[in-house]
C-alpha positions in Angstrom: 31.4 10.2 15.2 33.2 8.1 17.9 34.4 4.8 17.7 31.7 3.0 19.3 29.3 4.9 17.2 30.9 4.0 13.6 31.7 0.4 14.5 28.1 0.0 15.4 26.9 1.6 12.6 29.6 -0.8 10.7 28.0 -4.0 12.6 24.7 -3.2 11.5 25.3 -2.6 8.1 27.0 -6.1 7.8 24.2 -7.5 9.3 22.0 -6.0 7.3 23.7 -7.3 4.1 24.2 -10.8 5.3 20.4 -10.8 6.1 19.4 -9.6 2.4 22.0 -12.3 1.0 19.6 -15.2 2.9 16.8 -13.7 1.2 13.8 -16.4 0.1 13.2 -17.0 -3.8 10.0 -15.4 -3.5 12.0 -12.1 -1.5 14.6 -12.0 -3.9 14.8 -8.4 -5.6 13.4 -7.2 -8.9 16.3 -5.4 -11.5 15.9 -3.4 -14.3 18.3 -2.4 -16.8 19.2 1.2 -17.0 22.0 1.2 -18.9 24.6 -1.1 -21.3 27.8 -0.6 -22.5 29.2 -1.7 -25.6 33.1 -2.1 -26.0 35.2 -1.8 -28.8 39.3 -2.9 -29.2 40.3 -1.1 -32.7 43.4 -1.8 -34.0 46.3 0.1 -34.0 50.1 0.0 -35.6 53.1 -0.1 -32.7 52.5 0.1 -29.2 48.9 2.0 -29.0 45.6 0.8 -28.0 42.7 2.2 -28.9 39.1 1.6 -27.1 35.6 2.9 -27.7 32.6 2.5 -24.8 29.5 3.7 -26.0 26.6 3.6 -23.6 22.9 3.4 -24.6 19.5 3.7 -22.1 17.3 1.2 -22.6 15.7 2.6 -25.1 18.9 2.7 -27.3 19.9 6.2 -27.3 23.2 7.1 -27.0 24.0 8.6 -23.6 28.1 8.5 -23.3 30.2 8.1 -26.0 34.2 7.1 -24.6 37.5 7.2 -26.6 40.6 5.5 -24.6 44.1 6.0 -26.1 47.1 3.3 -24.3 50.4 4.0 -25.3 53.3 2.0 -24.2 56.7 3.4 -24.1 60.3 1.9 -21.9 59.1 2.6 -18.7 56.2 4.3 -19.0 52.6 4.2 -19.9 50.2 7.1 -21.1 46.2 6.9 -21.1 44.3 9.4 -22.9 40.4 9.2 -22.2 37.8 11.4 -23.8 34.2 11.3 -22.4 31.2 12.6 -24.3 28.4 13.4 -22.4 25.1 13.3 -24.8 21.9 13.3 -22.2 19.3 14.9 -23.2 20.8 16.1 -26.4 23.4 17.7 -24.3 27.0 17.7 -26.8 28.9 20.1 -24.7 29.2 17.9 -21.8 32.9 16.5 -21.9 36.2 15.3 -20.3 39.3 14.8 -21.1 42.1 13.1 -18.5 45.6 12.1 -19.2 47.2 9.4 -17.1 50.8 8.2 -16.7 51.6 5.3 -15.1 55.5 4.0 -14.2 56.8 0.6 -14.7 55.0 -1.2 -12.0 51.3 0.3 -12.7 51.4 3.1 -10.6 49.8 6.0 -11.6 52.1 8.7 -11.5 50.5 12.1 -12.7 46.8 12.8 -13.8 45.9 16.0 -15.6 41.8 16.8 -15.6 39.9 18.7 -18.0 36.4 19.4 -17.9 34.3 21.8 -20.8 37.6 22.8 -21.7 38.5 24.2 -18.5 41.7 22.5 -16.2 40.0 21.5 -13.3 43.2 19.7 -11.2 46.8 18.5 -11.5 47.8 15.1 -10.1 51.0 13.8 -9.0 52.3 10.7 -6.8 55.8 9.3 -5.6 56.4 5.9 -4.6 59.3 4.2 -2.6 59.6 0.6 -2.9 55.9 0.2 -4.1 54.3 2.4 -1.3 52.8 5.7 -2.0 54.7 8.2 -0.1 53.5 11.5 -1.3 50.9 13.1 -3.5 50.3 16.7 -4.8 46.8 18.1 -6.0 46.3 21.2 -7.9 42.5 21.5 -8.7 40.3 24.0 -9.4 36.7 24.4 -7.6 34.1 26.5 -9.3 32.8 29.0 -6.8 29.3 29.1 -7.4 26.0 31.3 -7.2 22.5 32.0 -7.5 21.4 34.2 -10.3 17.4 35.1 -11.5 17.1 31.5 -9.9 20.0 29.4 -12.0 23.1 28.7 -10.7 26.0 30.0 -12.5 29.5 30.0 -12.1 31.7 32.6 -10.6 35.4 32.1 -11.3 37.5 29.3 -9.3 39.4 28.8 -6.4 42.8 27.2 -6.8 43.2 24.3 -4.1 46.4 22.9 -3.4 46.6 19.7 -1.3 49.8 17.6 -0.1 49.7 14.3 1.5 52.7 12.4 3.0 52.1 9.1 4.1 54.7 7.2 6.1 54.3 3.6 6.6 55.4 1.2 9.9 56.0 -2.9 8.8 54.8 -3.7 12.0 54.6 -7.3 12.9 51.9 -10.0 12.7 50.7 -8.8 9.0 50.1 -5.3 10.6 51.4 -1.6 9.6 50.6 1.8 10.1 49.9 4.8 7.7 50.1 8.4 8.6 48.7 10.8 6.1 49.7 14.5 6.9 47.5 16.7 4.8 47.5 20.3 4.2 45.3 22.1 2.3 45.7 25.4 0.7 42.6 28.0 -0.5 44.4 30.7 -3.0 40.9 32.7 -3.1 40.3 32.5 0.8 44.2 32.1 1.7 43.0 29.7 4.3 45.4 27.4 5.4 44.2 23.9 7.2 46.1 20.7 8.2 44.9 17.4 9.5 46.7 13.6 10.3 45.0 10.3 9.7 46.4 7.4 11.4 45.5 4.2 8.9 45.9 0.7 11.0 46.2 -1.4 8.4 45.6 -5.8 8.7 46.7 -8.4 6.2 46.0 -12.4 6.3 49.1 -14.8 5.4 49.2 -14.0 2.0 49.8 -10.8 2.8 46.0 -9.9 1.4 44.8 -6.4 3.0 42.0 -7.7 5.5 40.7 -4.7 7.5 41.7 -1.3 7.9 40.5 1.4 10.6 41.5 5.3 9.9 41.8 8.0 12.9 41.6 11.7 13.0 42.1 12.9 16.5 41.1 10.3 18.5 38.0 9.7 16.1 37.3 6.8 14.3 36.3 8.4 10.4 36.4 4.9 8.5 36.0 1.4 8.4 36.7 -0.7 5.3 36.9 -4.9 5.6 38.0 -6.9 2.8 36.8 -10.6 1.8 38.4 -12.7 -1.0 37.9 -16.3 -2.9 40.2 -19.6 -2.9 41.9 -17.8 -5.6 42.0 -14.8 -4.2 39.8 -12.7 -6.1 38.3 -9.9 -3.8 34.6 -10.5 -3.5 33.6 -8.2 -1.0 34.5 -5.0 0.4 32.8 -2.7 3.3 33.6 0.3 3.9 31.9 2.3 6.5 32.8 6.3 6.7 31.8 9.3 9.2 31.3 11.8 6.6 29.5 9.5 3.4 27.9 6.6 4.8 28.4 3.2 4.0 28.7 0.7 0.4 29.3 -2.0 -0.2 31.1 -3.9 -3.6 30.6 -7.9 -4.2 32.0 -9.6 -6.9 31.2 -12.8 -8.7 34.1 -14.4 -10.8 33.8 -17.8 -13.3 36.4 -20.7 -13.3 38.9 -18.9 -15.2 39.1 -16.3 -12.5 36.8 -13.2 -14.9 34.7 -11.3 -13.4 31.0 -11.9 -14.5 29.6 -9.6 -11.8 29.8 -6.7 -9.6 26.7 -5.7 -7.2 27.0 -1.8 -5.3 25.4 -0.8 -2.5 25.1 2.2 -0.1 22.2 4.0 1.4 21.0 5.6 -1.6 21.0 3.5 -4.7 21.8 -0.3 -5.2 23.3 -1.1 -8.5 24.5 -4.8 -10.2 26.9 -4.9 -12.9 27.5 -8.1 -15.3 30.2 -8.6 -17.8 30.2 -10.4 -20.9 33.8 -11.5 -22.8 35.1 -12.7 -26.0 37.0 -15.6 -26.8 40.2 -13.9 -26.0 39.2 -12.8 -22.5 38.1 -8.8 -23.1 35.2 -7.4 -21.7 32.8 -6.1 -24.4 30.4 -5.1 -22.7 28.5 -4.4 -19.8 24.9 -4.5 -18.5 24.0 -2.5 -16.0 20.9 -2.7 -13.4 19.8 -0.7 -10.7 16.6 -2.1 -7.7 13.0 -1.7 -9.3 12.3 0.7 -6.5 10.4 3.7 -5.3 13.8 5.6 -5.0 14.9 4.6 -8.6 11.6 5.4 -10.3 12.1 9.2 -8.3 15.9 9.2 -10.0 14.8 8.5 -13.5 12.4 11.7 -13.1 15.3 13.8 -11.7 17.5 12.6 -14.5 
């Protein structure tokens, strides 16, 4: 896709939205819950933190069940999260991720587990706040066709290295180069790729707009829209390869979010919040357009 193509396909999809944000009373959409989340903060001795998300249908049942572990150490902090997957009765469904983060809230290495298996290897190095290089390990099922059920066939080890150089520019501007190569151990394939990331911040230095290249074609545009306060309450993001969505966010006097609504050419979903005194989320209602397209997902779920 050219550059002309995906910034008209990026015009009309702002359009679009700003024309279904004028919407009449009587035009306005129908939700329906789908799903909500309840939140739990259980107490722990030292410096650990221990969370529970459970997530019921709206019928009640228990879908997800989700254990987060924080632990706090000098200069570094470790996130254990343990997803449950219980559809349809199904209690071998799970995942398990660890997370370390450095001093400044950086994630720094990820490790991924899914059904017991290792499916990738995360790491990221920073200089002076900026993301300079990252490292990916994963593991991709190959899979396959048998008596009509797909079925996995081993896995390909993937590696993939990014190193990202950045230009200050001038007028709020910089410049990202992301030099990529990917690995295939099972095919020994080898494949490299640059993306040039133009980059525009306002005077508080807030990330405006940002327009990616791979040679000579424009492969994303993402824009950026904020409050008084400078809460980001909407973001665009327009891509050759997946489409469009779109993220708007609602936030009350004291700067919470009570609201998140996402879009793209598929599904439209709307988020609220709910807090305690103390300013924790806990919990979360989720609702998804009273469509055609929805009733035709609930059937495939």
């Amino acid at each position: 896709m050219n550059k002309i193509t995906l910034l008209l396909f990026f015009l009309t999809i702002v359009s679009c939205n700003s024309k279904s944000n004028n919407d009449s009373e009587s035009n306005k959409p129908k939700w329906k819950q789908v799903r909500t989340e309840s939140i739990q903060y259980i107490p722990q001795q030292g410096d650990l933190t221990k969370i529970l998300i459970s997530t019921f249908d709206t019928g009640g049942e228990l879908v997800t069940d989700t254990t987060i572990i924080y632990q706090a150490f000098k200069d570094t902090l470790l996130i254990e999260e343990i997803k449950f997957n219980l559809f349809m009765g199904d209690t071998t469904k799970w995942r398990h991720r660890v997370m370390q983060y450095d001093i400044n809230g950086n994630k720094i290495h990820e490790i991924d587990s899914v059904n017991g298996t290792l499916r990738g290897k995360y790491s990221y190095y920073f200089e002076k706040g900026l993301l300079t290089k990252s490292n990916t390990l994963g593991l991709i099922p190959q899979l396959e066709v048998v008596n009509g059920q797909m079925k996995t066939n081993g896995f390909d080890t993937i590696q993939f290295e990014r190193f990202e150089y950045y230009d200050s520019g001038i007028n709020h501007k910089t410049i990202t180069v992301e030099e990529n190569k990917l690995k295939s151990k099972l095919t020994q394939n080898v494949s490299f790729d640059t993306t040039y990331t133009f980059h525009e911040y306002d005077g508080s230095n807030r990330l405006q707009r940002s327009i990616s290249v791979v040679d000579s074609d424009t492969t994303s545009i993402s824009v950026f829209e904020y409050d008084e306060s400078g809460n980001e309450i909407k973001f665009i993001l327009a891509t050759e390869s997946d489409g469009f969505h779109i993220i708007q966010s609602k936030f009350d006097e004291l700067n919470n979010k009570v609201s998140e609504t996402f879009q793209d050419d598929v599904m439209t979903q709307r988020t609220e919040f709910i807090y305690e005194n103390n300013g924790r989320v806990i919990q979360r209602k989720i609702y998804e357009l009273d469509t055609l397209a929805n009733v035709m997902n609930d059937r495939m779920r």
